[in-house]
LORO-330595 format. One record per residue (C-alpha): residue number from 1; residue in three letters; y, x, z. Coordinates in steps of 0.05 Angstrom, whole numbers. Layout:
// LORO-330595
<rec k="NUM" r="ALA" yy="Y" xx="X" zz="Z"/>
...
***
This chain:
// LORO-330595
<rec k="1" r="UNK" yy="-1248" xx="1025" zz="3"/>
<rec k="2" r="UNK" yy="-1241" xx="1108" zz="-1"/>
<rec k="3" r="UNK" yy="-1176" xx="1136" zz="-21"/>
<rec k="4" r="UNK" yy="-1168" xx="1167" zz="-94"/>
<rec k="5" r="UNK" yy="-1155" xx="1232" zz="-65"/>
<rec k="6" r="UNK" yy="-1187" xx="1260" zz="-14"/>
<rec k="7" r="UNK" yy="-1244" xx="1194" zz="-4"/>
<rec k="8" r="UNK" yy="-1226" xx="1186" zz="63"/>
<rec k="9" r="UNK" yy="-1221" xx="1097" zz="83"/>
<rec k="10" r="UNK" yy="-1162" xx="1075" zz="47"/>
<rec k="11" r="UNK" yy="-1102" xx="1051" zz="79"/>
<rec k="12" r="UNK" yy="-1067" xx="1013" zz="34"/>
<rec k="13" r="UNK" yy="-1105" xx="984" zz="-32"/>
<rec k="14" r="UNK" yy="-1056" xx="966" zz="-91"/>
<rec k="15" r="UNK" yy="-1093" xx="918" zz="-141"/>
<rec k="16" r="UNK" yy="-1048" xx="925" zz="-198"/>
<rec k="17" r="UNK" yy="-1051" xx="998" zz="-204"/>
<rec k="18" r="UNK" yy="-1122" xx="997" zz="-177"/>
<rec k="19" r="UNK" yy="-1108" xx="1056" zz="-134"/>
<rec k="20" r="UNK" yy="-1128" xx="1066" zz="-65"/>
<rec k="21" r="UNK" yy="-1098" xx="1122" zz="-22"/>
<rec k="22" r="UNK" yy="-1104" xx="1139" zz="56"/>
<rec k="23" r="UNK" yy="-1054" xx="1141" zz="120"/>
<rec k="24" r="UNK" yy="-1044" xx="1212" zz="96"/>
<rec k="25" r="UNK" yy="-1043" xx="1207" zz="27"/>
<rec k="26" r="UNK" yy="-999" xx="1135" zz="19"/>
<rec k="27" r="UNK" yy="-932" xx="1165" zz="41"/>
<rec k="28" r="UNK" yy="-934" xx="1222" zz="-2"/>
<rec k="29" r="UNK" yy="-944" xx="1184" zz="-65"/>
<rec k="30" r="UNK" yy="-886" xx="1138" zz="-44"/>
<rec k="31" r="UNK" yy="-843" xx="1196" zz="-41"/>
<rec k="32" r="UNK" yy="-867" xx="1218" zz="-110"/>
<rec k="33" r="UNK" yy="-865" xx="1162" zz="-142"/>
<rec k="34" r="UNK" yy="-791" xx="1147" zz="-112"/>
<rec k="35" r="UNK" yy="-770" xx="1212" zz="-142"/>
<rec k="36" r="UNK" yy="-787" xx="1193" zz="-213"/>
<rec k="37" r="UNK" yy="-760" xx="1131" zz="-215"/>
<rec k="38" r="UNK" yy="-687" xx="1168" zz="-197"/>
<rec k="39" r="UNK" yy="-703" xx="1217" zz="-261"/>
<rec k="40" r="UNK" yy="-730" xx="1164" zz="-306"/>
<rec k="41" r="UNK" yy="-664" xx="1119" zz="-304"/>
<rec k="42" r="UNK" yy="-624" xx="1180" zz="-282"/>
<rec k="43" r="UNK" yy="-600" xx="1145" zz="-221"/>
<rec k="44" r="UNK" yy="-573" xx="1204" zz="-189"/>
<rec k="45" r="UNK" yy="-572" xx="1288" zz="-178"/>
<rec k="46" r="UNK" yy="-570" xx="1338" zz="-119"/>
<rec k="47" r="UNK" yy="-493" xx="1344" zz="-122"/>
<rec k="48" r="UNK" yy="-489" xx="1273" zz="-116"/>
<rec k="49" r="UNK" yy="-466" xx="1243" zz="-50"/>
<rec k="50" r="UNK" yy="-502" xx="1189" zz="-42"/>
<rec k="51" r="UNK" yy="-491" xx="1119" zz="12"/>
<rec k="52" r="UNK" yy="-548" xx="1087" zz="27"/>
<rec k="53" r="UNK" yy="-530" xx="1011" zz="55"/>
<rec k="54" r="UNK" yy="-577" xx="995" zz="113"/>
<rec k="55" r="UNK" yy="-589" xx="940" zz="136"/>
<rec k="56" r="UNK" yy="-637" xx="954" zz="203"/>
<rec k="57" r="UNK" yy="-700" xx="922" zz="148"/>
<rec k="58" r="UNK" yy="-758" xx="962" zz="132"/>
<rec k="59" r="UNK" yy="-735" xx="976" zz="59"/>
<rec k="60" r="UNK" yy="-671" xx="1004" zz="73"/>
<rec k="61" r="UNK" yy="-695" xx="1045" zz="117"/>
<rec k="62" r="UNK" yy="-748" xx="1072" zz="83"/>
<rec k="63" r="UNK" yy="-702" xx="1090" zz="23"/>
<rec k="64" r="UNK" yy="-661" xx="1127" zz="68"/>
<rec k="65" r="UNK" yy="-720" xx="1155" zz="99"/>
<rec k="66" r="UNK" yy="-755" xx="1182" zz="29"/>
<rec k="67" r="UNK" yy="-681" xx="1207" zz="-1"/>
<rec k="68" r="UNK" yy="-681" xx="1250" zz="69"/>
<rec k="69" r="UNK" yy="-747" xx="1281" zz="52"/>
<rec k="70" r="UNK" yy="-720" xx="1297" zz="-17"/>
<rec k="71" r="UNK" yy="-675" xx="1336" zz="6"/>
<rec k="72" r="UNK" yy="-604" xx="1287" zz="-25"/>
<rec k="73" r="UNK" yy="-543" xx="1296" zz="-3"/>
<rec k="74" r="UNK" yy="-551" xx="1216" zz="36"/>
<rec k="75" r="UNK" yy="-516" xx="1183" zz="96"/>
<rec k="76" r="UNK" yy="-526" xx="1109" zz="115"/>
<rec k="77" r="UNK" yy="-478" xx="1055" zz="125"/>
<rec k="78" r="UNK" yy="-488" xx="991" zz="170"/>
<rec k="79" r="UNK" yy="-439" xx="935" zz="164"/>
<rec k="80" r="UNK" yy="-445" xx="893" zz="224"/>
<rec k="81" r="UNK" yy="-435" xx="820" zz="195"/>
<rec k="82" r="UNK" yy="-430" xx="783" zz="263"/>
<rec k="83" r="UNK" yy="-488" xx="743" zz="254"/>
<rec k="84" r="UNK" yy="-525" xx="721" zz="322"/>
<rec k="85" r="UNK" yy="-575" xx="668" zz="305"/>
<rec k="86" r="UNK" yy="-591" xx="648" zz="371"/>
<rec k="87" r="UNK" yy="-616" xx="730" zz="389"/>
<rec k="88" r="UNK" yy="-568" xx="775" zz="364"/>
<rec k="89" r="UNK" yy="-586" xx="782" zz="292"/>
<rec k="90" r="UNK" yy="-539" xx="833" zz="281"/>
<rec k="91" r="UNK" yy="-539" xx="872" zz="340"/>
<rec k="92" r="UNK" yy="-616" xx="885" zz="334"/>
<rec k="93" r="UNK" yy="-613" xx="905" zz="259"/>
<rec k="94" r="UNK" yy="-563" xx="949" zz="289"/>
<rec k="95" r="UNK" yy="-602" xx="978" zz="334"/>
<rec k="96" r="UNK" yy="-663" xx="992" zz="290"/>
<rec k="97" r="UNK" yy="-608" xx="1028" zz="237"/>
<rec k="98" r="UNK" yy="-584" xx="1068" zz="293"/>
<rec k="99" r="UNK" yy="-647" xx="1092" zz="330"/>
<rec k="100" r="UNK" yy="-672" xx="1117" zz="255"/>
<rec k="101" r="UNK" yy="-607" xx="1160" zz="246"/>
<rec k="102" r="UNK" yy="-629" xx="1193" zz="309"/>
<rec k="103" r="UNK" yy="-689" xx="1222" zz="273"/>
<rec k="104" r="UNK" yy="-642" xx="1258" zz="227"/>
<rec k="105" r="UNK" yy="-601" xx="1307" zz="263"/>
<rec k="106" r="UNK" yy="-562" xx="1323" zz="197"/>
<rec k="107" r="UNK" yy="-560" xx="1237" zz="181"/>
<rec k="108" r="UNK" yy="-497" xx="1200" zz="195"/>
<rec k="109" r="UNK" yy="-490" xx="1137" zz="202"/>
<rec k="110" r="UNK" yy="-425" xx="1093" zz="183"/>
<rec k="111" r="UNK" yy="-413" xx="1025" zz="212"/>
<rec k="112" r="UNK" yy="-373" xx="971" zz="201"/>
<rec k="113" r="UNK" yy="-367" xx="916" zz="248"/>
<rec k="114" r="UNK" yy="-334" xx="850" zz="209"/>
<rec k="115" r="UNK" yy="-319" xx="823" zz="269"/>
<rec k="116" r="UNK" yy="-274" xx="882" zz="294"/>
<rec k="117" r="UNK" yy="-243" xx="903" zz="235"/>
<rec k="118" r="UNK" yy="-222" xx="826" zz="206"/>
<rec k="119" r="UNK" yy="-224" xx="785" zz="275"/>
<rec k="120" r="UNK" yy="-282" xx="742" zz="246"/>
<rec k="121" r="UNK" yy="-359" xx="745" zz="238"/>
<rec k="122" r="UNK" yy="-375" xx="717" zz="170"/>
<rec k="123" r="UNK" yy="-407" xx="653" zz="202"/>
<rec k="124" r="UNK" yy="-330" xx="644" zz="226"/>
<rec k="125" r="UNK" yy="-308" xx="662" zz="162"/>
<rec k="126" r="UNK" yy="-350" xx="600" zz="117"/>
<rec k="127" r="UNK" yy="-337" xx="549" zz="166"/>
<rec k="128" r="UNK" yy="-265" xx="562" zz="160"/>
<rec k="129" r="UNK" yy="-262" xx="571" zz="82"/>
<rec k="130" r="UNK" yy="-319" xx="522" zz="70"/>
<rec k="131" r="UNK" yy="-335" xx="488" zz="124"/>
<rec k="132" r="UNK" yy="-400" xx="503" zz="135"/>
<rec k="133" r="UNK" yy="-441" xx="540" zz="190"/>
<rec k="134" r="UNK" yy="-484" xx="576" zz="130"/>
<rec k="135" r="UNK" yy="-456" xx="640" zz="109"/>
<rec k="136" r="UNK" yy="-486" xx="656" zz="51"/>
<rec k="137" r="UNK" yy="-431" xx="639" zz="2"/>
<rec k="138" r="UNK" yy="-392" xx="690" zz="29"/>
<rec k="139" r="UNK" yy="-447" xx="749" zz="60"/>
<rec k="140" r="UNK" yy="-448" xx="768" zz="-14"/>
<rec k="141" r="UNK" yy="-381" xx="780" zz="-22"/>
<rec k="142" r="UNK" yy="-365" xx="813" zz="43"/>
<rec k="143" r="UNK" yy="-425" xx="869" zz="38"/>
<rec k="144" r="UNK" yy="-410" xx="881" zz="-35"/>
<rec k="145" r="UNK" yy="-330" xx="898" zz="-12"/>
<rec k="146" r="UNK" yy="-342" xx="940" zz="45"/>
<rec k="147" r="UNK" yy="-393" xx="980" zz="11"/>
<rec k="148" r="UNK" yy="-354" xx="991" zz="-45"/>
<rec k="149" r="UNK" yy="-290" xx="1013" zz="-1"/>
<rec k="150" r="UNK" yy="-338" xx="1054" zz="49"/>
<rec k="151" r="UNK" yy="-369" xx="1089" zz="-15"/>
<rec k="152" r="UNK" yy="-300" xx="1103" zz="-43"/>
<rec k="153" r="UNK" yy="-256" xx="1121" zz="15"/>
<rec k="154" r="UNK" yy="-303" xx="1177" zz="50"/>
<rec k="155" r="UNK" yy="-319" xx="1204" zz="-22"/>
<rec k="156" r="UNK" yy="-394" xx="1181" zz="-42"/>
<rec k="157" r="UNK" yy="-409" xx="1184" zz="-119"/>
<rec k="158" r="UNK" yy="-470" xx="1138" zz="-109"/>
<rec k="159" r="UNK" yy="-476" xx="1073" zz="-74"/>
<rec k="160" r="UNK" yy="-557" xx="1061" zz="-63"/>
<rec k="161" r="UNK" yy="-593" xx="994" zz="-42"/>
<rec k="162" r="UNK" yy="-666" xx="987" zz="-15"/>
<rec k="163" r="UNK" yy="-683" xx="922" zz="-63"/>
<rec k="164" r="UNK" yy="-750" xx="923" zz="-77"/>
<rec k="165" r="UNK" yy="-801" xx="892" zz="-140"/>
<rec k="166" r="UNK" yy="-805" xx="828" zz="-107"/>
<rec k="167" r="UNK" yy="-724" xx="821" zz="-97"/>
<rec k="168" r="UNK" yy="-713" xx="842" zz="-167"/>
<rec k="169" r="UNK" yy="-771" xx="798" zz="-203"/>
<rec k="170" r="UNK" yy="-742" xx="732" zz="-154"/>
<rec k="171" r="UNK" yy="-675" xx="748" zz="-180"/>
<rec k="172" r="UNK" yy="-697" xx="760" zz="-257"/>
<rec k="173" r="UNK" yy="-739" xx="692" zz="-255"/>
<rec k="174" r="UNK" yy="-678" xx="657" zz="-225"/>
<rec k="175" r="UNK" yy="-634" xx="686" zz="-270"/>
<rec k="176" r="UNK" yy="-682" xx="661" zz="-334"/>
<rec k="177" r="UNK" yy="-698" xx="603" zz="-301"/>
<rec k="178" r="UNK" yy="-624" xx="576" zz="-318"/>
<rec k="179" r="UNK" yy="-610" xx="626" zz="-367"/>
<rec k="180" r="UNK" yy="-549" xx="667" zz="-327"/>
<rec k="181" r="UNK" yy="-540" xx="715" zz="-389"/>
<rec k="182" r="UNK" yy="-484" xx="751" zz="-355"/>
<rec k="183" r="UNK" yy="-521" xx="761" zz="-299"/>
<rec k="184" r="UNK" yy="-580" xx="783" zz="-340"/>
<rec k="185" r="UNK" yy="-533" xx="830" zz="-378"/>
<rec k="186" r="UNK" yy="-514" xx="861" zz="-310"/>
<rec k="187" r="UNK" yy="-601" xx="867" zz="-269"/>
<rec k="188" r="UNK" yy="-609" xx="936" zz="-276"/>
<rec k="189" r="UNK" yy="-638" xx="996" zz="-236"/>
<rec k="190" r="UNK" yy="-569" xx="1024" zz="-251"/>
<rec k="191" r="UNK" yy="-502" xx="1000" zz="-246"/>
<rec k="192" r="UNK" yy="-448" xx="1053" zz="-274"/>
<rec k="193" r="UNK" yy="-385" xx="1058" zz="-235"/>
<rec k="194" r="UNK" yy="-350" xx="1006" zz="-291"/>
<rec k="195" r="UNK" yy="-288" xx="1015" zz="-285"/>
<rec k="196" r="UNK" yy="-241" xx="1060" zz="-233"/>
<rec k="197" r="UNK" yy="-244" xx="1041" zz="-169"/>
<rec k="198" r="UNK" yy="-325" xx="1022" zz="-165"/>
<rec k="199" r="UNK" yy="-385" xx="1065" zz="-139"/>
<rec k="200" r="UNK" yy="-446" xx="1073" zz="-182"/>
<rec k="201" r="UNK" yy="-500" xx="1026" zz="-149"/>
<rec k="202" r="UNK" yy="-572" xx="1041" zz="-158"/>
<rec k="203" r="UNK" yy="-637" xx="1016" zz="-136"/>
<rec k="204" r="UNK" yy="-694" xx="1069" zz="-126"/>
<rec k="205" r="UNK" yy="-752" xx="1021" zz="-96"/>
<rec k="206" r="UNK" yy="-731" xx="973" zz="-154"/>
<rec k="207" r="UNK" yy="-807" xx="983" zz="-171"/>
<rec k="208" r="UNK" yy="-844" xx="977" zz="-110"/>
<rec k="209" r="UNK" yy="-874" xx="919" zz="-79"/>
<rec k="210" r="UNK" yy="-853" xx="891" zz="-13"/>
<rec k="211" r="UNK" yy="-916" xx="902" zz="21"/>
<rec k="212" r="UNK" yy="-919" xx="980" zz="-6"/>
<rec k="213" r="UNK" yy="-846" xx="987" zz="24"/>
<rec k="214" r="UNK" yy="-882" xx="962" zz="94"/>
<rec k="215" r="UNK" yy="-935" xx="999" zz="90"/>
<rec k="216" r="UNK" yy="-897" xx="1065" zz="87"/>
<rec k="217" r="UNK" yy="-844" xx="1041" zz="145"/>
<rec k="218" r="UNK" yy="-914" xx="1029" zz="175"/>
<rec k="219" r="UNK" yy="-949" xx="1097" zz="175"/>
<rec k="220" r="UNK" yy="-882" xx="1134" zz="178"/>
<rec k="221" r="UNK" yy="-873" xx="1099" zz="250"/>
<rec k="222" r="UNK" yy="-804" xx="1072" zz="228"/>
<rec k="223" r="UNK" yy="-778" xx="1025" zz="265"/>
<rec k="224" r="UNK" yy="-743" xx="969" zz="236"/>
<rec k="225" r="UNK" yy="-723" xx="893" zz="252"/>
<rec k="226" r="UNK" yy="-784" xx="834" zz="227"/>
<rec k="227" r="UNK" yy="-745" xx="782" zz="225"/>
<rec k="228" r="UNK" yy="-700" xx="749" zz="161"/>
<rec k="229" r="UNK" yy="-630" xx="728" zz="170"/>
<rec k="230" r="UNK" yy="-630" xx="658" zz="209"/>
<rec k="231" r="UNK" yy="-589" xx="633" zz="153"/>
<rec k="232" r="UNK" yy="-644" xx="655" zz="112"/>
<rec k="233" r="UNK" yy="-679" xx="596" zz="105"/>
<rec k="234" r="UNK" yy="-694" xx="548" zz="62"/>
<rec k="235" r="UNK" yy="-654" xx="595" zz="7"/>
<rec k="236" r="UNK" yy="-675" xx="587" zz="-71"/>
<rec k="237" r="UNK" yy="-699" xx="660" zz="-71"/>
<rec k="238" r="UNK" yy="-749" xx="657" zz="-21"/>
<rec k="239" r="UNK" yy="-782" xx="598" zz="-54"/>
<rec k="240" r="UNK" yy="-777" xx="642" zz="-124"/>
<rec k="241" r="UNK" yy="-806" xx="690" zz="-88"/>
<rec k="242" r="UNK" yy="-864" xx="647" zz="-60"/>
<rec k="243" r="UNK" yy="-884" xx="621" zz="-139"/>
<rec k="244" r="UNK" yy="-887" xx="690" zz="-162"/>
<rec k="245" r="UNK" yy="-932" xx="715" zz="-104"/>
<rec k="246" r="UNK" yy="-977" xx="660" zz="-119"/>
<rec k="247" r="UNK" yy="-984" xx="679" zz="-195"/>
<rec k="248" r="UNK" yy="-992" xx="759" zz="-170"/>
<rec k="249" r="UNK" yy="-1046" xx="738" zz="-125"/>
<rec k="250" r="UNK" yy="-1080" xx="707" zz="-184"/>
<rec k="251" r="UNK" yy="-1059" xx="762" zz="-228"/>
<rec k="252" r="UNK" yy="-1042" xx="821" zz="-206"/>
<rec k="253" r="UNK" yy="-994" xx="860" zz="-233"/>
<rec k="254" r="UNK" yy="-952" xx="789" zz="-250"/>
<rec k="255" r="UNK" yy="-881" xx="806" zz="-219"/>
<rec k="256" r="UNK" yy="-886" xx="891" zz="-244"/>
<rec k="257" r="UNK" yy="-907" xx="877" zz="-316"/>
<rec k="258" r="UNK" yy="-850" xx="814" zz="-317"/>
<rec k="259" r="UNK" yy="-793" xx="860" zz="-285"/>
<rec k="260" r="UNK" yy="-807" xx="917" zz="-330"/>
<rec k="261" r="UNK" yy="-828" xx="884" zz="-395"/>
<rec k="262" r="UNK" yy="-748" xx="855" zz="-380"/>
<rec k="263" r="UNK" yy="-725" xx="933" zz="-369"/>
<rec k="264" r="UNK" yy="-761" xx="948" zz="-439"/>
<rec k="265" r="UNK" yy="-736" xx="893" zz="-475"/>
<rec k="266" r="UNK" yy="-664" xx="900" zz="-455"/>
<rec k="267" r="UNK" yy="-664" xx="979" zz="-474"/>
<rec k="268" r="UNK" yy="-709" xx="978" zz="-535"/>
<rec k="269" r="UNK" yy="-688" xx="906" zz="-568"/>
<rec k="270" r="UNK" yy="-616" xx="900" zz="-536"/>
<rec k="271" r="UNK" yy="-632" xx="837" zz="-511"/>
<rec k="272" r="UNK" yy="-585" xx="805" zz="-471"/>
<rec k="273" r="UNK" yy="-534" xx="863" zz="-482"/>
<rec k="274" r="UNK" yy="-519" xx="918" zz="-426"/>
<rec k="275" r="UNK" yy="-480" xx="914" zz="-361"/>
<rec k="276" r="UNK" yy="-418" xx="943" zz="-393"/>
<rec k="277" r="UNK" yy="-426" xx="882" zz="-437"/>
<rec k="278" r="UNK" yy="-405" xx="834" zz="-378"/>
<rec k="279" r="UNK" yy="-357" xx="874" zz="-351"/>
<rec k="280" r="UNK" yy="-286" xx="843" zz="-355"/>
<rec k="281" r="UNK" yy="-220" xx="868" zz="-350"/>
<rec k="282" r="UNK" yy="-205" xx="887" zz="-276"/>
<rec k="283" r="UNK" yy="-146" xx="913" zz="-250"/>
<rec k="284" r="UNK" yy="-119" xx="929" zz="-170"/>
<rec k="285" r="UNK" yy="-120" xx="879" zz="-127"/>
<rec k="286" r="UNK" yy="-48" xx="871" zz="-97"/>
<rec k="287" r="UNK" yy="-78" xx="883" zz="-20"/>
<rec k="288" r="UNK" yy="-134" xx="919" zz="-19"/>
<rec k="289" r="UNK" yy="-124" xx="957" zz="-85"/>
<rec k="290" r="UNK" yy="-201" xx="944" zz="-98"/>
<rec k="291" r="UNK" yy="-213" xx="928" zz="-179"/>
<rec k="292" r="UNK" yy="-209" xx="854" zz="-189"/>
<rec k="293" r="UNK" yy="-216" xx="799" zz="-249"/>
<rec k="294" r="UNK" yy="-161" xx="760" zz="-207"/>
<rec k="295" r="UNK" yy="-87" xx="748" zz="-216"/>
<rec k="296" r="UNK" yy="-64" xx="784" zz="-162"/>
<rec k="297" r="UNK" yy="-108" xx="781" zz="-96"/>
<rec k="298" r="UNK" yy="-187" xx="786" zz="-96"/>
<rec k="299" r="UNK" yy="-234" xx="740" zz="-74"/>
<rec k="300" r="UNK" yy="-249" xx="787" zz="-9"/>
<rec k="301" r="UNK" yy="-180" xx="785" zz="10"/>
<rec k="302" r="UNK" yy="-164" xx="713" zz="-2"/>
<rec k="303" r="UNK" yy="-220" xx="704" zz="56"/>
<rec k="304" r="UNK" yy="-171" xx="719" zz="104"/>
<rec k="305" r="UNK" yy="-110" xx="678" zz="83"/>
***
């Protein structure tokens, strides 16, 4: 296999757009390709501050890495959840999130260590609310906060995430799979800062695949942690994520054409109505001050009563 451009052997083959490119080649076209998805769902500008959240994994990093090369206005933030796993989860993504920052003299990187700041890990956390050792119920909520107060108090305009195709197309087929229209209302490359008090979130590798995401960490010689959270597995997503890998295999192309054929119809037919559309009344939370649908104290801070 030559690459398109310059026929040199072909690092990285991609199937569904039948395009081939080399080690040289590859990176380049990530960054391009990056750059347009920003402009086409006007994600973001040059006078934007933007956060990115890292979390030591090769997408975030590689966001954080292309935004660099395009010259935004970008800074990282790492929110250390606690999480050891039997080797140190969190300490390693750590790690990985820090050593990258070092290749950016002008990159700063913000961390938050759960532990420190609310005298629990999160694994502490769920088996004192819920009595359980798995954290998940709770991870959600706890990144989402912190982000969202990192973003606000040291003055970032845009809050950015390094999902890629395949988390967006497991979330979509979830999502339809049980028909969550308010969360359907809400999947988009774009979420607008609804309501004061909430960063705009936005997802610029919403449209790559998880293996084009690794192959630029790859042959940019980032760094980054392999392994998924121990409390990982044996979540509904993964297996979502294992059916629709099976049907791009056989067809590729499957999970693109199914995640933006849901983009199209949403903005052209008005199906399933708009973020804004699920978006109800919030107001300060009495502690925090964060926007809340609650009575009086969020669901963050009623983790720590």
């Amino acid at each position: 296999m030559r690459c398109r451009r310059c026929g040199e052997p072909a690092a990285i083959n991609m199937r569904h757009y039948k395009l081939a490119l080399c080690a040289e080649h590859y990176p380049a076209w990530f960054v391009e390709k990056t750059q347009r998805t920003i402009l086409k769902y006007r994600m973001f500008t040059y006078q934007d501050r933007i956060l990115v959240a890292v979390s030591g994994g090769k997408d975030s990093l590689a966001l954080w890495d292309v935004l660099l090369q395009l010259g935004y206005q970008v800074d990282g933030l790492y929110i250390d959840l606690g999480i050891d796993g039997g080797f140190g989860y969190s300490t390693v993504s750590k790690e990985k999130a820090q050593a990258f920052a070092t290749r950016y003299p002008k990159a700063h990187l913000h961390i938050v260590s759960i532990p420190n700041l609310y005298g629990e890990s999160i694994v502490e956390v769920a088996h004192r609310k819920h009595r359980t050792q798995r954290p998940c119920a709770v991870c959600g909520l706890i990144k989402r906060h912190e982000m969202n107060r990192v973003a606000l108090e040291a003055g970032y305009t845009v809050l950015a995430t390094g999902h890629n195709l395949d988390d967006e197309a497991a979330v979509l087929f979830g999502n339809v799979l049980h028909w969550k229209v308010g969360y359907l209302q809400r999947q988009s490359p774009v979420l607008p800062a609804d309501g004061e008090g909430l960063a705009r979130k936005v997802k610029p590798l919403c449209r790559f695949y998880e293996r084009e995401t690794a192959a630029y960490t790859l042959l940019r010689d980032i760094d980054y942690i392999y392994d998924e959270c121990p409390y990982a597995k044996g979540a509904t997503s993964i297996t979502h994520k294992e059916t629709l890998t099976q049907m791009e295999h056989d067809a590729p192309g499957t999970k693109l054409q199914f995640y933006l054929h849901f983009l199209q119809a949403k903005q052209e037919q008005g199906l399933f109505g708009t973020p804004e559309d699920s978006t109800p009344d919030m107001h300060p939370c009495s502690q925090c001050g964060q926007p809340t649908t609650a009575t009086d104290i969020c669901a963050f801070c009623r983790l720590w009563t």
